[in-house]
FITI-214130 format. One record per residue: x, y, z of N, C-alpha, C, O in turn; residue number from 1. Coordinates in pm, 1 decimal. Layout:
N
(node (X, Y, Z), (X, Y, Z), (X, Y, Z), (X, Y, Z), NUM);
...
This chain:
81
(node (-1806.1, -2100.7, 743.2), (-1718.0, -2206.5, 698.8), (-1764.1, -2339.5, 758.2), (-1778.0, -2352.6, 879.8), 1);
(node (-1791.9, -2455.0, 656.4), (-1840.4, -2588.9, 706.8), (-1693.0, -2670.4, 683.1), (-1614.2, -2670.0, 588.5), 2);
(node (-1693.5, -2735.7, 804.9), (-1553.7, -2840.0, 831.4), (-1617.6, -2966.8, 789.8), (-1688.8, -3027.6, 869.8), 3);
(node (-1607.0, -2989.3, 728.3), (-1645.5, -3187.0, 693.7), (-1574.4, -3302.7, 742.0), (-1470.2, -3316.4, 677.9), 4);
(node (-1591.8, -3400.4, 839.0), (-1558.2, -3481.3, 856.2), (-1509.9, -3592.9, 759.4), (-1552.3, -3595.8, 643.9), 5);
(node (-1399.3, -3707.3, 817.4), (-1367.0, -3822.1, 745.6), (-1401.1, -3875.8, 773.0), (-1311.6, -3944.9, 821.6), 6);
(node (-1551.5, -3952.8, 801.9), (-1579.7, -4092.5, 868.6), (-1468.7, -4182.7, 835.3), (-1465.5, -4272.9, 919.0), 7);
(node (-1358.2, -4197.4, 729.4), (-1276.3, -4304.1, 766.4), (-1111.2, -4264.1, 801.3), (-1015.0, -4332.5, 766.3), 8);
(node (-1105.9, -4157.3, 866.1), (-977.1, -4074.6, 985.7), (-1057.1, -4096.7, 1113.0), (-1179.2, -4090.3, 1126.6), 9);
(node (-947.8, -4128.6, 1218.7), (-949.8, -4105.4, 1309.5), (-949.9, -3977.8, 1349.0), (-859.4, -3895.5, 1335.6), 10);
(node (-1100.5, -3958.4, 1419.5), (-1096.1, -3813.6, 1529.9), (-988.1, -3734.6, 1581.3), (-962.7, -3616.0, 1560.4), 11);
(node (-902.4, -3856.9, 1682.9), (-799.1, -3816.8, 1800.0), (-655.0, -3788.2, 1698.2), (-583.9, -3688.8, 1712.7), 12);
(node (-627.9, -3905.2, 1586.0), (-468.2, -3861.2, 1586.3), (-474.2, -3883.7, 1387.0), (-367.6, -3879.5, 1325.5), 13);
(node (-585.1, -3901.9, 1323.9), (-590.5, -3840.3, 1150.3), (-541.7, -4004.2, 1115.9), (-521.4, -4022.8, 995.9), 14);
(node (-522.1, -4114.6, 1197.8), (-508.6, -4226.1, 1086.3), (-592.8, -4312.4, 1042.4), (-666.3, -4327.2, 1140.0), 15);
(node (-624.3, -4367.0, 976.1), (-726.7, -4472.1, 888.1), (-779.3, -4553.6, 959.8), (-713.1, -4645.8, 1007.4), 16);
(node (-923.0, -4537.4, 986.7), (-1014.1, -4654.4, 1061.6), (-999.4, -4769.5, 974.9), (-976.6, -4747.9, 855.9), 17);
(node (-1010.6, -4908.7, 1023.7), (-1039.5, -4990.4, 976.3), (-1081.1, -5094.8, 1073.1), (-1025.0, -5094.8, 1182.6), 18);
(node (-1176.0, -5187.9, 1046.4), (-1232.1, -5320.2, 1098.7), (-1162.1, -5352.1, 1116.0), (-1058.5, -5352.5, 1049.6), 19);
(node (-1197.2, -5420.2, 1272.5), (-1091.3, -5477.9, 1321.1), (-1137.1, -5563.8, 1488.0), (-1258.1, -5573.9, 1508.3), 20);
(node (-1069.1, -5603.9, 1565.5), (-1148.2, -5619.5, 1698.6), (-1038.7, -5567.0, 1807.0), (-922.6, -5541.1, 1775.5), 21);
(node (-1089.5, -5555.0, 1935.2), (-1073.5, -5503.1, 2081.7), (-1095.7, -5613.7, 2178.6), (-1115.8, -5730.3, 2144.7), 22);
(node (-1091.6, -5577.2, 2282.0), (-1097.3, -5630.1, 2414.8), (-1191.9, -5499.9, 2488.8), (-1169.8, -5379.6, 2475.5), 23);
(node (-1298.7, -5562.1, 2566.6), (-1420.6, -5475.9, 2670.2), (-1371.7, -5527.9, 2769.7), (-1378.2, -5650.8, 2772.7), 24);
(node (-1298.4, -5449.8, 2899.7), (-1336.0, -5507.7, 3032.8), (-1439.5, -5379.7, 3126.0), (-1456.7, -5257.8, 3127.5), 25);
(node (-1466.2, -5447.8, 3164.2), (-1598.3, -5412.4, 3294.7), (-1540.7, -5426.9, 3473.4), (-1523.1, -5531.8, 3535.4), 26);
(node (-1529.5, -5345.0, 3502.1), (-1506.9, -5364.4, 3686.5), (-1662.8, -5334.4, 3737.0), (-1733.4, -5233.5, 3737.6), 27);
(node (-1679.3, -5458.3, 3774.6), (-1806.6, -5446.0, 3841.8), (-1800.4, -5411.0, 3999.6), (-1887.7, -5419.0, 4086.0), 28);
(node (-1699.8, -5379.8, 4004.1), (-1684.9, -5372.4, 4173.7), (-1646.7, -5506.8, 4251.9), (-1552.6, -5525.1, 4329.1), 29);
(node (-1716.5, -5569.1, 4222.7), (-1684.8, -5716.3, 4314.7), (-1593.2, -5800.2, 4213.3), (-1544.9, -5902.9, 4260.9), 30);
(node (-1561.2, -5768.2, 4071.6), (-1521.8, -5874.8, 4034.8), (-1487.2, -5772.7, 3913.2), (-1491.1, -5649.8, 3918.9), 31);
(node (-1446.2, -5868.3, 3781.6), (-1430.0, -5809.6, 3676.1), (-1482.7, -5910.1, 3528.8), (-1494.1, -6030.8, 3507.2), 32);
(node (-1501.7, -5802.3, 3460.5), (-1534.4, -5899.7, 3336.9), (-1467.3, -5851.2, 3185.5), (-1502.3, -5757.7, 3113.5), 33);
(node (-1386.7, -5925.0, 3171.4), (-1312.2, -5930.3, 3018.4), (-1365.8, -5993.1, 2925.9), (-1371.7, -6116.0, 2930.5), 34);
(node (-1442.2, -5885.7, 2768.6), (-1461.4, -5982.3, 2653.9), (-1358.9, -5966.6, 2574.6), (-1277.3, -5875.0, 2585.5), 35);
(node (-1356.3, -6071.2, 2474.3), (-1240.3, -6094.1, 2407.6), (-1282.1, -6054.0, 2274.3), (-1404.1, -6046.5, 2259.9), 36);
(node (-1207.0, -6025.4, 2169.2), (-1238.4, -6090.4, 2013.5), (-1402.0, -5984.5, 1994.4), (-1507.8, -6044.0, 1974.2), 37);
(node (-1398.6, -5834.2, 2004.0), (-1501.1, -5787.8, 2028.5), (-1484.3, -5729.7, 1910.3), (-1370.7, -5682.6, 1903.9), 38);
(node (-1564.7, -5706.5, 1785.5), (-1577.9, -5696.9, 1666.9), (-1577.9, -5514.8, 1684.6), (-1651.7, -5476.3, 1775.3), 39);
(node (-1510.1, -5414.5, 1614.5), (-1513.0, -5309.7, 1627.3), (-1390.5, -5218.9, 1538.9), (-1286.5, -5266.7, 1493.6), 40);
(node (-1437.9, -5068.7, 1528.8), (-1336.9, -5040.0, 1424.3), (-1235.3, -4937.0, 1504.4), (-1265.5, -4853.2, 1589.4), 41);
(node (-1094.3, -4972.5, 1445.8), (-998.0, -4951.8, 1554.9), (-898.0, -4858.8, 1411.7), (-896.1, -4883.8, 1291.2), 42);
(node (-840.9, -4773.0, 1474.0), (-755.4, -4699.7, 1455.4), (-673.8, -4769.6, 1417.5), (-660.6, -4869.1, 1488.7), 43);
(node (-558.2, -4760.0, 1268.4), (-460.2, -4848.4, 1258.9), (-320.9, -4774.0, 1312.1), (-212.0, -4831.2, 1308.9), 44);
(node (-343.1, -4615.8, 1369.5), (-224.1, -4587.7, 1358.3), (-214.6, -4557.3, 1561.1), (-114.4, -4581.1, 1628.5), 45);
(node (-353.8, -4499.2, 1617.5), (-314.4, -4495.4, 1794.4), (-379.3, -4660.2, 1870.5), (-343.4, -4701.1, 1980.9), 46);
(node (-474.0, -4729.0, 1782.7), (-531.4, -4792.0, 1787.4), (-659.1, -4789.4, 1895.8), (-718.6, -4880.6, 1953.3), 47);
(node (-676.1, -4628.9, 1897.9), (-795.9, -4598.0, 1940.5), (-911.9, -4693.1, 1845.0), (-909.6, -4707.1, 1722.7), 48);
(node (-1034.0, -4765.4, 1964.9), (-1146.2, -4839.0, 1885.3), (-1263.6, -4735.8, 1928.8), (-1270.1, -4643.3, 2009.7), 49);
(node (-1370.3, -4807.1, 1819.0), (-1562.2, -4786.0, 1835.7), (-1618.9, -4916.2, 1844.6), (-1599.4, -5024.9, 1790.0), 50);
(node (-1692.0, -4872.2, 1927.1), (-1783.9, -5019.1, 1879.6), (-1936.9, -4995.3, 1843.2), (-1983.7, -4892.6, 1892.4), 51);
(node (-1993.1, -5045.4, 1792.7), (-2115.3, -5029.4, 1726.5), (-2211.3, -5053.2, 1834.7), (-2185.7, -5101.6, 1945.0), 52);
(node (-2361.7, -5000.8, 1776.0), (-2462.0, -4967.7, 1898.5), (-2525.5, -5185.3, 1876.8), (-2578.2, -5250.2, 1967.2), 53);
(node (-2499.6, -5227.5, 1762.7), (-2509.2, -5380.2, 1813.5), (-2455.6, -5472.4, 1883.5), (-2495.9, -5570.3, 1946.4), 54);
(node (-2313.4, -5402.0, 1851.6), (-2240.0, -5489.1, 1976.8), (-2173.1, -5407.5, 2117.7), (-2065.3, -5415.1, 2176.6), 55);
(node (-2288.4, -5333.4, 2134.5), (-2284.2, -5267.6, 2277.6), (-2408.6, -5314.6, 2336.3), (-2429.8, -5297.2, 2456.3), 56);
(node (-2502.2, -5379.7, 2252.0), (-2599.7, -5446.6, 2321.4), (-2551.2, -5561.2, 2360.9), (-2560.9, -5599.5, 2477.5), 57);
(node (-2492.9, -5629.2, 2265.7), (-2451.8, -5772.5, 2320.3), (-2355.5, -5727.6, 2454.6), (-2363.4, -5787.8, 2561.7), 58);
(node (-2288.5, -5643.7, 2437.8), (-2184.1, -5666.8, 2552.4), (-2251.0, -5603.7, 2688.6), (-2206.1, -5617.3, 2802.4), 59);
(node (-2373.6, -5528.8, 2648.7), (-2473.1, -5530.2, 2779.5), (-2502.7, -5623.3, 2840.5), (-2501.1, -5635.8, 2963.0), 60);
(node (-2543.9, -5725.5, 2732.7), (-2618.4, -5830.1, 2793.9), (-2474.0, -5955.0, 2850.1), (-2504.9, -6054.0, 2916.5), 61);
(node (-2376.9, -5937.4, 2824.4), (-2266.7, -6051.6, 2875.8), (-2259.4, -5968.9, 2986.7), (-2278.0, -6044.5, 3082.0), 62);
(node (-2243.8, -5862.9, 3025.8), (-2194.6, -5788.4, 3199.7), (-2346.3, -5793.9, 3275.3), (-2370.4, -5769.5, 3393.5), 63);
(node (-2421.5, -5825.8, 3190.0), (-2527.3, -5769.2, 3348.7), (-2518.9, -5984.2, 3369.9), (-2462.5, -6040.2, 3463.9), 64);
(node (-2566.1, -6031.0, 3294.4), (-2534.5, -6204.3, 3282.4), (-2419.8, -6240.1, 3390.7), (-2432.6, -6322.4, 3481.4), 65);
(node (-2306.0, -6162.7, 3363.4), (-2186.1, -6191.0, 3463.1), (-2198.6, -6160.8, 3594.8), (-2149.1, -6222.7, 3689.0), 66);
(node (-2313.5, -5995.8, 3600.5), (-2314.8, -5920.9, 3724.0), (-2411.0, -6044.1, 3805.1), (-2396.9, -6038.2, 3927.2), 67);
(node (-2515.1, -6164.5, 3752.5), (-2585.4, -6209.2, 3794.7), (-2500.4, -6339.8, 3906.9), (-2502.0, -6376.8, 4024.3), 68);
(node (-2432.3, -6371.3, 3776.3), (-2319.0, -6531.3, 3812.7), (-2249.7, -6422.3, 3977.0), (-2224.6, -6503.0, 4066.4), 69);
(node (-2229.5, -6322.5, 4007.9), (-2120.8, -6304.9, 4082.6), (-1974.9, -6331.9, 4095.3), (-1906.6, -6327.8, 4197.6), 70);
(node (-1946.2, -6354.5, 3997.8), (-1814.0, -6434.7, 3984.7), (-1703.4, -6316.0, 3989.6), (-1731.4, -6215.5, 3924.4), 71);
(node (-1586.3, -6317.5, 4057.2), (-1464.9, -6255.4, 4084.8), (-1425.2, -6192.7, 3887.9), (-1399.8, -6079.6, 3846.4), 72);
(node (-1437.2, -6327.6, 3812.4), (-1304.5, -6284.3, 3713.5), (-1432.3, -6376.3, 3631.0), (-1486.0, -6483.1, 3660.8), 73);
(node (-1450.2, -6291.1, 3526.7), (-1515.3, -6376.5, 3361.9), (-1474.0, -6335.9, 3227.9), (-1505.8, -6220.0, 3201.0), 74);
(node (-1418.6, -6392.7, 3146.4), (-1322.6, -6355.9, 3078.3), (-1399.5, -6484.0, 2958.2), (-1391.6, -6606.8, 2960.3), 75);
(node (-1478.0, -6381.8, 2853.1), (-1576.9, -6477.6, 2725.2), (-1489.1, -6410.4, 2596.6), (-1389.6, -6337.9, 2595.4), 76);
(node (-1571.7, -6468.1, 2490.0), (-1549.2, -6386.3, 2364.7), (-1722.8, -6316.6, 2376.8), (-1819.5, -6335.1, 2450.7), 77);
(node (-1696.3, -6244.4, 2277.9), (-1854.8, -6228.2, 2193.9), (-1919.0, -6286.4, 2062.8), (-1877.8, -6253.6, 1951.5), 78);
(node (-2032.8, -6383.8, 2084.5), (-2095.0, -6438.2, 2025.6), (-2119.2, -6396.2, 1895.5), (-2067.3, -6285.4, 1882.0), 79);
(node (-2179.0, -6436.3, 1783.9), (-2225.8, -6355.9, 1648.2), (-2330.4, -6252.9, 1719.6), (-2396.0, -6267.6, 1822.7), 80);
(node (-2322.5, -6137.6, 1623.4), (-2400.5, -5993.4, 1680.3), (-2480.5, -5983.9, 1529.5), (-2559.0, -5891.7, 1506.9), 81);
């Protein structure tokens, strides 16, 4: 017996993915870093999100950038991806 997935159900609780955005924070240990306005597809009904392998690069590159500044608290959006 083959089970087929819904790429557009949610995994965790069966409701309708749709585009949408999130919030990424990061505890770097010394400090923290909040992005805002993070492009990703979110659950409309637990509002469990994904985010895509492009904008997990970008948001690589804003935490290690932040890990450099040292700063306590950085709190951006994310740029076009």
């Amino acid at each position: 017996m083959v089970i087929e997935s819904d790429a557009s159900r949610c995994p965790l609780c069966g409701g309708t993915k749709k585009s949408g955005k999130t919030t990424f924070t990061a505890d770097l240990g010394f400090g923290v870093v909040v992005v805002r306005d993070v492009p990703a597809t979110v659950c409309s009904q637990c509002g469990a999100d994904w985010i895509g392998d492009a904008v997990a690069v970008k948001i690589e590159e804003i935490v290690s950038d932040a890990r450099k500044k040292h700063h306590m608290v950085e709190i951006t959006t994310i740029g076009a991806v």
